[in-house]
C-alpha positions as CSV (number, residue, x, y, z in Angstrom):
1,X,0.7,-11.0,16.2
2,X,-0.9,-8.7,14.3
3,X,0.1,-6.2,11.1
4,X,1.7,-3.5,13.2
5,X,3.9,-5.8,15.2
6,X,5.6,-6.5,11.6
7,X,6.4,-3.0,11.4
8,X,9.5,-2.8,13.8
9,X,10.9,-5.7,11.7
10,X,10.6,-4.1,7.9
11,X,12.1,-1.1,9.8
12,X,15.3,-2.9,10.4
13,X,16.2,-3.9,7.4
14,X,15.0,-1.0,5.7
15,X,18.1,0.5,7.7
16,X,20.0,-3.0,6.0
17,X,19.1,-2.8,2.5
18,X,16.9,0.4,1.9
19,X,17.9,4.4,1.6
20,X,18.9,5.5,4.5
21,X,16.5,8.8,3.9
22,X,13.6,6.9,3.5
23,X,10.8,5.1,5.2
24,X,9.6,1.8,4.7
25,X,6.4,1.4,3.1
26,X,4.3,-1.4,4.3
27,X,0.8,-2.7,3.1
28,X,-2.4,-1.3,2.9
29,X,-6.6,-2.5,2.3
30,X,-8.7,-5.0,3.8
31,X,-6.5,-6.8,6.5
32,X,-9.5,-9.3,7.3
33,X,-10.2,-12.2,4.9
34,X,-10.0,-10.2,1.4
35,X,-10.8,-11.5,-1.6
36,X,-7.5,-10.9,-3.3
37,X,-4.2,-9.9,-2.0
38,X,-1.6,-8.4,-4.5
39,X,1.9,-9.1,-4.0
40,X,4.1,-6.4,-5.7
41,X,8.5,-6.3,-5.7
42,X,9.2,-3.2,-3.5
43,X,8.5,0.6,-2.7
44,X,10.6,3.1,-4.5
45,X,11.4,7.0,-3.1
46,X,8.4,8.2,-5.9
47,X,5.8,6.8,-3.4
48,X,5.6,10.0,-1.2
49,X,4.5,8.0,1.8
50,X,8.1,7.1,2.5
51,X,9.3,10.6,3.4
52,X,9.8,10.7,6.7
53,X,7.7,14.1,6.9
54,X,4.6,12.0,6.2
55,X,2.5,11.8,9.0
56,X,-0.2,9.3,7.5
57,X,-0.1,5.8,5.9
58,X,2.5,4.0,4.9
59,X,1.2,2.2,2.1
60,X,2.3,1.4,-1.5
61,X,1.5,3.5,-4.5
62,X,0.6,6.3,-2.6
63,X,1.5,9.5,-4.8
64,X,1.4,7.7,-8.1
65,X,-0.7,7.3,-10.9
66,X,0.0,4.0,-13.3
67,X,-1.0,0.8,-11.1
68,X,-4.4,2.2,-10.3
69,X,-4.8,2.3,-14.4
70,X,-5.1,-1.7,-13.3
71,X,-7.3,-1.6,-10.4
72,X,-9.8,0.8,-12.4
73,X,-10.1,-1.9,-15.3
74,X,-10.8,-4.6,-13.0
75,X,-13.4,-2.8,-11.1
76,X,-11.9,-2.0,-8.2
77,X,-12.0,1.1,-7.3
78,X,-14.4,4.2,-7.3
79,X,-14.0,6.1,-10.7
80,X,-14.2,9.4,-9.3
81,X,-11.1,8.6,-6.9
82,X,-9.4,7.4,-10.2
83,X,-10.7,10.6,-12.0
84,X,-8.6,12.4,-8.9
85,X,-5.8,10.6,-8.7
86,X,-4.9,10.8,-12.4
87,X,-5.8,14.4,-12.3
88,X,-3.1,15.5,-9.4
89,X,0.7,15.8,-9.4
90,X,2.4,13.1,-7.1
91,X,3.4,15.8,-4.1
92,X,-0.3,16.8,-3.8
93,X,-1.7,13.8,-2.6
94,X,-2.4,15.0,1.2
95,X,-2.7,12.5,4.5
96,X,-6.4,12.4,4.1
97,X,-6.9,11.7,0.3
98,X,-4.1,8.5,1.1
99,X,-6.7,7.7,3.7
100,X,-9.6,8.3,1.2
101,X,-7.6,5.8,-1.7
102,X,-7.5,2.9,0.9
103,X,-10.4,3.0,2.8
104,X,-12.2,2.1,-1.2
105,X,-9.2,-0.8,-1.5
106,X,-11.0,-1.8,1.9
107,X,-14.5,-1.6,0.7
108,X,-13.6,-3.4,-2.6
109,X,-11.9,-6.3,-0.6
110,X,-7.9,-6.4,-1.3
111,X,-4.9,-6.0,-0.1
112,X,-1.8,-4.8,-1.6
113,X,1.6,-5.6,-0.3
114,X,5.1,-5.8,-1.5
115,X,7.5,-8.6,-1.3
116,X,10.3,-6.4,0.1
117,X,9.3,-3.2,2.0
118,X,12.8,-1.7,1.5
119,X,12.0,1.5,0.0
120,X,14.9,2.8,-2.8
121,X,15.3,5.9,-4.3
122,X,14.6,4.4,-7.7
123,X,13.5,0.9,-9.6
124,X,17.0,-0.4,-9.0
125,X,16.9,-4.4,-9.6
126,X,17.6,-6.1,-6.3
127,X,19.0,-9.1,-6.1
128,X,17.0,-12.3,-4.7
129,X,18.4,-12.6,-1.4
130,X,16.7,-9.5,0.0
131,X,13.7,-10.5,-0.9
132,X,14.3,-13.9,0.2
133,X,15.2,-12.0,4.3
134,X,11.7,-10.8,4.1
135,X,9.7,-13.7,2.7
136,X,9.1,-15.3,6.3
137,X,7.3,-11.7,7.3
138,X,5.1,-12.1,4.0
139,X,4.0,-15.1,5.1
140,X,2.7,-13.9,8.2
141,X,1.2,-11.4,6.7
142,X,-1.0,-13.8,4.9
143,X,-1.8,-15.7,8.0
144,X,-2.6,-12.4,9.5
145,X,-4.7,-11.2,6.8
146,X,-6.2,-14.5,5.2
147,X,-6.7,-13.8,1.9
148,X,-8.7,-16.2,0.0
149,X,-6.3,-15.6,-2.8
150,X,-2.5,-14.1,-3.6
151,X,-1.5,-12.7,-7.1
152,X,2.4,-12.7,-7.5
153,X,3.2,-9.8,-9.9
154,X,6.5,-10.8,-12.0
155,X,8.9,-13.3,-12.2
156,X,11.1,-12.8,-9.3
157,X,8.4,-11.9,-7.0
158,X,6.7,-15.7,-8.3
159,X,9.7,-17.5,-7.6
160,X,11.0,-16.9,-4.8
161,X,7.4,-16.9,-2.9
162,X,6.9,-20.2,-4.6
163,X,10.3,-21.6,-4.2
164,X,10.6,-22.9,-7.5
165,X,11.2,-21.1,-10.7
166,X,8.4,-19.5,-12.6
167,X,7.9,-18.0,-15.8
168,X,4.7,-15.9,-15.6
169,X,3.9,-16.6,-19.7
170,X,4.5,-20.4,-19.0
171,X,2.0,-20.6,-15.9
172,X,-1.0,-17.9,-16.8
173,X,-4.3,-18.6,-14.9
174,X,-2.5,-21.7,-13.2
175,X,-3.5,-22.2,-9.6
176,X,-0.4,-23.1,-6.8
177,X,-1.5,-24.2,-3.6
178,X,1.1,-23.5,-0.7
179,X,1.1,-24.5,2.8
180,X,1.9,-21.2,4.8
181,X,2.6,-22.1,8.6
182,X,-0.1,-25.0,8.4
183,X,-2.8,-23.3,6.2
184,X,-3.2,-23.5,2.7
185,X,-3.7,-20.6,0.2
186,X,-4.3,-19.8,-3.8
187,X,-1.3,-18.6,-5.8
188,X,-1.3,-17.4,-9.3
189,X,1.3,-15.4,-11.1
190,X,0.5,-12.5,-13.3
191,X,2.4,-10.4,-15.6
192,X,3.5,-7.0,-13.9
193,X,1.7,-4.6,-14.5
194,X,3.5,-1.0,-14.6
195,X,7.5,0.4,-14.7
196,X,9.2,-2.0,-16.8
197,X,6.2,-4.4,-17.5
198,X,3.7,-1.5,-18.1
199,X,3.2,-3.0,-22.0
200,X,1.6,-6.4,-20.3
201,X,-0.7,-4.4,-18.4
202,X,-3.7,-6.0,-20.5
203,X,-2.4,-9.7,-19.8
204,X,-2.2,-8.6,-16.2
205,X,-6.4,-7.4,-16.6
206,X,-6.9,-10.3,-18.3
207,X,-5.1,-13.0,-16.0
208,X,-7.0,-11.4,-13.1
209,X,-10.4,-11.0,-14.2
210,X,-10.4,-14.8,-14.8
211,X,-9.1,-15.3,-11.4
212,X,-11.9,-13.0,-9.8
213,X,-14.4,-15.0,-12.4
214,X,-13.8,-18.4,-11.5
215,X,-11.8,-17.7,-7.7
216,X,-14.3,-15.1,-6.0
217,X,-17.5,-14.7,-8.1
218,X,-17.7,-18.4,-8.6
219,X,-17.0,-19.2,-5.0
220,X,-19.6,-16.7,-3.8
221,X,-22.6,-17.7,-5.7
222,X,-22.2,-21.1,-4.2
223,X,-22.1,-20.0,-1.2
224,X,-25.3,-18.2,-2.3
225,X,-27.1,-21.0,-4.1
């Protein structure tokens, strides 16, 4: 089983739940042991990526400009590829610059992924049980891609992964370990970040630059020492 094999799945119930004009939109960055993978809600039409024209990846965020606004304070990705992306219109990200935006997710060791991959023609609210009919393909996806720890973004997102409820202001820099298929990984939930939640973007930098601090820094100097 492997990331691509989950494809043919999201597809179908894209056709279920998402617009019927539109393509699914997947997952993108390092798919081998990242540092962090970030788990957002789902994909709506302004991601250009789910036009069925586009040839290239099928990746969140692609054609937008407010979650890299995160990813640029935590250090995460080149400036100058920032500097372009908050420089061009949505419609003129091309194939290749889509290609040039992950492959620096890859070098800087994350994934990003979405809870549901149904792609909408807006930031409707959807209810919890089609999130809930893909939750058993996210948790492949972190068996396939290992990551040594998973931020939940929101409240909806953090519940229904953990399968209790969660108030992100109640459980900041918290640690949840979940068995997935027989391994165990790192959960925290963390404010999100853009749309609705743009005006906790800082507790979202803040929340995950501790995590990075005492999750990956501190974990790779002793492997170092």
């Amino acid at each position: 089983m492997n990331l691509k094999d989950l494809t043919k799945e999201y597809d179908k119930l894209q056709k279920k739940y998402g617009a019927k004009e539109l393509d699914s939109i997947y997952n993108g960055g390092c798919d081998n042991n990242p540092d962090i993978c970030f788990v957002f809600m789902n994909p709506t039409g302004r991601n250009i990526a789910s036009s069925k024209d586009w040839g290239g990846l099928k990746s969140p965020w692609i054609g937008t400009k407010n979650i890299w606004d995160l990813f640029i304070e935590l250090d995460l990705l080149d400036k100058e590829i920032y500097s372009n992306i908050k420089s061009m219109k949505g419609s003129e990200w091309t194939e290749a610059f889509a290609d040039k935006v992950y492959d620096d997710v890859k070098k800087h060791k994350y994934f990003i992924t979405n809870l549901g991959k149904c792609t909408q023609v807006d930031a409707r609210e959807l209810p919890d049980f089609v999130y809930k009919e893909y939750l058993y393909l996210l948790k492949q996806e972190f068996n396939i891609v290992n990551p040594k720890v998973i931020v939940l973004f929101g409240n909806q997102v953090s519940s229904i992964v953990l399968d209790e409820k969660i108030s992100v202001s109640q459980v900041r820099k918290k640690c949840f370990i979940k068995d997935i298929n027989g391994t165990k990984y790192k959960f925290y939930s963390v404010y999100y970040p853009v749309g609705n939640g743009r005006f906790n973007i800082d507790k979202s930098i803040e929340d995950i630059k501790w995590i990075i601090d005492n999750e990956i820094k501190e974990n790779t100097e002793m492997v170092h020492t």
